[in-house]
Every structure is written in structure tokens, then in C-alpha cells.
N, C-alpha and C positions, 0 to 999 in steps of 0.2 A: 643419395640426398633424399629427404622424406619431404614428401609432400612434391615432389619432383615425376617427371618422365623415367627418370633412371630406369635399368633394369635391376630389378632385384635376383639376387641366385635362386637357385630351379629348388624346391622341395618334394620331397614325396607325396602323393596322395595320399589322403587321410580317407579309411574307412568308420562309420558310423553302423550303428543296426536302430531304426524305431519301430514303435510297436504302438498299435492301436489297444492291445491286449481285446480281441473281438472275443464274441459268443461262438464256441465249438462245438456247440451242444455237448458239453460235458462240465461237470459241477464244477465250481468258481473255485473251489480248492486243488483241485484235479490242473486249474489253467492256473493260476497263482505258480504254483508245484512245478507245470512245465517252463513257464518264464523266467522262473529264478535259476531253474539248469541251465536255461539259455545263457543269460545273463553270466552267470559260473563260466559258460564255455567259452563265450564272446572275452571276457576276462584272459583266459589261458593264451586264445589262441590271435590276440594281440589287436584286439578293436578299438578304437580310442574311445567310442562312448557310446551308453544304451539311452536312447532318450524314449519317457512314455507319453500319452497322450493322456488329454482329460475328458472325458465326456461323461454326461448325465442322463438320465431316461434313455437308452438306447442300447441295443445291442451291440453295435462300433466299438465301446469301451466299459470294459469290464473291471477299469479300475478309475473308479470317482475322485481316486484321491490318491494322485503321482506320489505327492508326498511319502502316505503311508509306503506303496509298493517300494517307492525308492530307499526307505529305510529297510526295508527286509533285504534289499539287494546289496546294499553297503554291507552288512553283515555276511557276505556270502563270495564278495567278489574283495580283490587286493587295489589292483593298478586302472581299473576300468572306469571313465570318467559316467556318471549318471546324470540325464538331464531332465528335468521336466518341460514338457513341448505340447501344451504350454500350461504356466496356471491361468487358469480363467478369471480373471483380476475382478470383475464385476460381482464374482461371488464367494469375495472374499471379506473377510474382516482384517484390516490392513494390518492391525498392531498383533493378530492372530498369525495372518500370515510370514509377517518378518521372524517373531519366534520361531515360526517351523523350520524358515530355511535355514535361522541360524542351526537349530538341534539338529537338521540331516548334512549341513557343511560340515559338523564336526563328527558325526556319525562316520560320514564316510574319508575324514579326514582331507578334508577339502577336494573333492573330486567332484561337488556340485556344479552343473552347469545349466544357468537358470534360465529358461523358458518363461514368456508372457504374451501374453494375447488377449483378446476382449470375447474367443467364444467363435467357434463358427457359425452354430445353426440359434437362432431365437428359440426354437421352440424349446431347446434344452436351458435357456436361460430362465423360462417360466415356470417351470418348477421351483425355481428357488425368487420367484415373485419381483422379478428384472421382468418390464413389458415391453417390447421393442429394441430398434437399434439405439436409436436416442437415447435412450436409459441407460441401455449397455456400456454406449462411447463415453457419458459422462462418469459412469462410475468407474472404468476403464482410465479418465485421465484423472481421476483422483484415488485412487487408490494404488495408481503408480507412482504420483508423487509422494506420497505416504510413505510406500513401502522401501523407494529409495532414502526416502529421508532415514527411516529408521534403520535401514542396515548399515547406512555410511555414519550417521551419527548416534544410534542408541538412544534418539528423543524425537517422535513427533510434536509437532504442534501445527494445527490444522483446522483452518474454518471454511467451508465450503457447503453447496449446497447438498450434499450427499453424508458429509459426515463433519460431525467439529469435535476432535478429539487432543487432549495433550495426553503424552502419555513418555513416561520413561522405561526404558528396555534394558534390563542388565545383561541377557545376553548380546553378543556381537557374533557376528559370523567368521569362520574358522580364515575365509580369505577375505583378506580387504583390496581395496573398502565393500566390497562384495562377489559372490560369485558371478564367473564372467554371463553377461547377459546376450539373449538371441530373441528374436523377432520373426518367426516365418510369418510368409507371406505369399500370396499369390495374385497382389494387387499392387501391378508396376507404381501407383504413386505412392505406394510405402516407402519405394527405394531412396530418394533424395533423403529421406529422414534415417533412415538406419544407416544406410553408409556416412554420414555425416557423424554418426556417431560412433562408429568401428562396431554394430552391434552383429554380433554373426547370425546366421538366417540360413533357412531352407527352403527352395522356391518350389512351386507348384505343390510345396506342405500338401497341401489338401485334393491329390489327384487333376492337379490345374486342367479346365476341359482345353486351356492354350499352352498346349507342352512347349509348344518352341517358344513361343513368346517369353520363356526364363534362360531361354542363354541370352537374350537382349536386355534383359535384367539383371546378370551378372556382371555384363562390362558396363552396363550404367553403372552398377554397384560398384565398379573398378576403379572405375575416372574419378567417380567423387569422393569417395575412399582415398585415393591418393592424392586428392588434393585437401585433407582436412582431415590426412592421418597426425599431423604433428599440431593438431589445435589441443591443447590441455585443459579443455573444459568439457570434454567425450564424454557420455556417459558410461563407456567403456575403456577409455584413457589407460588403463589399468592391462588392457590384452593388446599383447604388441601384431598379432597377426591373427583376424579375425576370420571364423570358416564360413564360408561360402560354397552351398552344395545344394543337391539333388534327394529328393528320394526315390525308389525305385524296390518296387515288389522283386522277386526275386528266390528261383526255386531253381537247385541246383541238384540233378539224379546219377545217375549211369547213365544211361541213355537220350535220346532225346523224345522218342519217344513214351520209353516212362516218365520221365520229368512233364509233357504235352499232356499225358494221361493224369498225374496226380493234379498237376495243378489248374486243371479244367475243372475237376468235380471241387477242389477246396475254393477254388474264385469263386465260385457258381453262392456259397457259403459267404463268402465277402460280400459280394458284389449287395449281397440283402441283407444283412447287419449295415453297410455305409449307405443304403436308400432305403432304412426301413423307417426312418422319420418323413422323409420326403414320398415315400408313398402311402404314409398312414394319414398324414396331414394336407397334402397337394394333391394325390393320386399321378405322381409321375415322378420318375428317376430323377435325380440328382446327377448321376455320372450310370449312361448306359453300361446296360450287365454285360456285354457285347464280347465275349472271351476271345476270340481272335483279332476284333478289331484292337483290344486293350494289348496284346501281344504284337500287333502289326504296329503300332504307336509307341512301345517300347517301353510302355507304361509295365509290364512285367517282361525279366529276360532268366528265361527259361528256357531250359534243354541240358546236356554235357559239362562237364567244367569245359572241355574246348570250345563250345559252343558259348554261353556263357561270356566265357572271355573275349569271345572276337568279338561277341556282339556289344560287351562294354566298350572295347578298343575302337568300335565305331562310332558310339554316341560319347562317351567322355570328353575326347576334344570337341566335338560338336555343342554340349552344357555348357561347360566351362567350368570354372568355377575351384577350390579343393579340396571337398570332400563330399564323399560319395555316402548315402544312406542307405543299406536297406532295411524292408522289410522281411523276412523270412517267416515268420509264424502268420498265416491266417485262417480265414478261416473255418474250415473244415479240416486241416492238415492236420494230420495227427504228428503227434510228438514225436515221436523216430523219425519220421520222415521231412521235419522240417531240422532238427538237430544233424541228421546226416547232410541234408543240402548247406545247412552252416558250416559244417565240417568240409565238405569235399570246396565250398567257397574259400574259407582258409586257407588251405592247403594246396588247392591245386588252382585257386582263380586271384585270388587277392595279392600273393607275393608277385607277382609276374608285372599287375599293374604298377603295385608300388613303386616297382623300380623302374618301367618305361613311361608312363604317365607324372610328369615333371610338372609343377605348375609354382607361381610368382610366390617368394615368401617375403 
């Protein structure tokens, strides 16, 4: 019964892969090159979805524009869902933005899976002349309305303090009435508004410094989801079983301690592309570089595919949630060696969970 206590039958865990697309110190065609093989292989070897990120002014992301990257990826992958995570809605042009998603839904033959958010850091919002959070949020709740309007109808019409546009749209997007929509977050009072709306989501998105604090955000997300999964006025009404998951770095060797070796010196390379706005601007970290504590917190699970695996097998029921994300590329990692730990994840770490890690469908 929906909307009910019921149980529902057990489904497999869904694997994800997201990407920062960071600075490797190696030319932006050179990482471009190595992501789309990724993307190729996550395809093959049976990923449900590569979601990218957005960022501006920073070293963090090397791709301004999910969109673009995501149409080279549709040309290159078959069955592999792509998502953007997220568009940064504040710096967009609404009737600009609805066109795009519709031309990459049908690029990729409906395998869009859409990503929005308002922006993590301000400082990357002023570059593009957004002062503040204030500004942010307001143009963040109008240019959401916008852009839902136009993909479910193919007409805005819109008067607001940010923008007052009518505007008619010939294209529509390849799924209706849109591609299914998600929300990360790592701010528990987003939850009552997204599960209220079936919208899928990824907690602690952004390195949460309260890891645990998102498996109590998953069964909030659970409770209210189920009781306001059969309301027909969801902004997601459309996705019968919305995901709910984790991200989680994730370097997979031969050994465990070449895997502890490789992925020291390439975090080392993270750790300062993801605080190099906050210590150019603050003069202090955002999320400490601290490479063992971030492996003691499980923030990266690294070593063996044995290893590896038990270590998922211990925190997965502990998250919650079903589906799992990682990251594999960052970075300093060179290309072999983060394609081979995608490889030996496939094959020797992912099937195993699939089939003992059950969770509510």
C-alpha cells in the first residue's frame, strides 16, 4: 500500500560514479580525454549513472559547463544514465537553460538525470555578478520556477523580481514531463522538502564535515517519502522509486598498501583544488587535508578489492539509503591507475554488494 508502513520487496543496490572533474595538473584536454574513457567504461561495465559537477573560478571543477561535458558523454556511452550535480540555477538564463536540457535529453536519448542546486561556495557565484547568499536563494527560487514551467509546458510566463520573461519553447524534452529531478544536500532541513517531493538526492554531496549525521537524514527522508509518495502533485510524481545515496572517494589496487601509497600522494592534489578558494579567500580549509583522518572517517575506502569490500559491507548498512556513489578520478591520479581501480571495483567489489546489500524498493 503506498503511502503506508507496508514493506516493500528488497532491491539491489544501485551503483553511481561522480566527478568533480578536478585540476591534475595536466592539460584540460588531456582530463576531458581521460573522463570520457571513464565514462565509456562505467557504461560497459554496468554503472547506472555518471553525474558531473559545476563549479567556476576553481581548480575543484574543470568543467563550467555539465552540460557541454555531458553531451560529449552521450555520444560515447549507450545504456549509462548522465547527470548533472548540479546546475547552478542562479547563473543561468531560464529559457536558455530549459533549451539545453531539452537538446542533451535527446542527445542522449533520454538518459538525463537532472541535477539543481543554488551553488556551494559565493565566491564562485561572483564572478558571474550574483553578490551574496540572498541573491543566490532569490534567483535559485526563480529560475526554478522558470525552468519547470518550461520543460513541463514549453511556455514560460513570468514576472518576478529577477526576471519578467514570456517566452515560447518549441523544443520539449525527450522524457516527460522532464528528466527525473535530484537535490543534494547536506543541510538536514532540505530533507522535509525533497522527500516530500520523491526528489532523489545525495547526502553529505559536498564532503559533509557530519558524516554520520546523513544516515539520520536518510530515514527522515524515508518516513516522509512514504507518507507523501502517492500525493500527485510531486515535483517528481513522474519517478516511481526515488535514489537515495552517499558519495564516497574510493581507490581500489592490488594491494593495500599500494592502493594507501597511490591514493596519499593523489588526495594530497584534492584535498587543495577543494580548499583552494577557501584558503585564497579565508586563509583556512574548508574540509581538513588530514589523509588519514579522511580514511579513518571513511570518507575515502581504499586498499584491495577484499578490503574495499568489507569496508563497504561495514558502512553501507550503517548510510542507509540505495545508492552508492563514487568518486574514482582525483586529483593527482593518473589515468591508468584510477581506470584500473574502476576496473578491479566492477569486477571484483560491486557484483558481490549488489547481490547481498538489499534495500526497500
Amino acid at each position: 500500500m503506498e503511502g503506508s508502513d507496508a514493506k516493500r520487496p528488497a532491491a539491489p543496490l544501485r551503483f553511481g560514479i561522480f566527478d568533480w572533474i578536478d585540476d591534475s595538473h595536466r592539460p584540460p584536454a588531456e582530463v576531458y580525454e581521460h573522463r570520457l574513457k571513464l565514462t565509456e567504461y562505467a557504461d560497459r561495465a554496468g554503472f547506472w549513472c555518471y553525474h558531473v559537477a559545476e563549479h567556476h573560478g576553481t581548480p575543484l571543477g574543470l568543467a563550467p559547463s555539465p552540460n557541454l561535458f555531458l553531451a560529449s558523454a552521450a555520444g560515447r556511452t549507450r545504456r549509462i544514465r548522465l547527470g548533472t550535480l548540479v546546475n547552478v540555477l542562479p547563473l543561468y538564463d531560464p529559457v536558455r537553460l530549459v533549451e539545453e536540457i531539452c537538446m542533451l535529453d535527446h542527445l542522449s536519448q533520454g538518459r538525463l538525470e537532472l541535477g539543481v542546486g543554488r551553488g556551494g561556495s559565493p565566491t564562485e557565484l561572483v564572478n558571474y555578478g550574483v553578490e551574496g547568499v540572498e541573491e543566490a536563494r532569490a534567483l535559485y527560487m526563480e529560475v526554478f520556477e522558470m525552468l519547470i514551467a518550461g520543460l513541463r509546458h514549453g511556455r514560460i510566463e513570468h514576472s518576478g523580481k529577477r526576471f519578467s520573461r514570456e517566452a515560447t519553447l518549441s523544443l520539449r524534452p525527450y522524457q516527460r514531463p522532464y528528466p527525473p529531478l535530484w537535490f543534494p544536500t547536506s543541510n538536514p532541513e532540505s530533507v522535509p522538502w525533497i522527500a516530500q517531493q520523491g526528489l532523489s538526492t545525495l547526502f553529505g554531496f559536498l564532503v559533509s564535515r557530519a558524516g554520520a549525521a546523513s544516515a539520520e537524514m536518510v530515514k527522515q527522508y524515508e518516513q516522509i517519502w512514504q507518507a507523501h509518495r502517492s500525493d500527485g502533485g510531486r515535483l517528481n510524481h513522474h519517478v516511481a522509486e526515488p535514489l537515495v545515496g552517499h558519495q564516497r572517494h574510493v581507490y581500489v589496487a592490488e594491494t593495500d598498501a599500494e592502493a594507501l601509497r597511490d591514493a596519499r600522494t593523489a588526495l594530497a592534489g584534492f584535498f587543495a583544488n577543494f580548499n583552494h578558494l577557501w584558503l585564497k579567500h579565508q586563509g583556512k580549509e574548508y574540509f581538513s587535508s588530514d589523509f588519514d583522518a579522511f580514511v579513518e572517517q571513511r570518507f575515502l575506502l581504499v586498499g584491495s578489492p577484499d578490503s574495499v569490500r568489507d569496508q563497504l559491507r561495514q558502512e553501507l548498512p550503517k548510510l542507509g539509503g540505495n545508492y552508492f556513489v563514487a568518486t574514482f578520478a582525483f586529483g593527482t591520479l593518473a589515468e591508468e591507475r584510477s581506470l584500473r581501480s574502476i576496473d578491479l571495483f566492477a569486477r571484483e567489489v560491486m557484483p558481490a554488494l549488489s547481490r547481498e546489500v538489499q534495500t526497500p524498493s
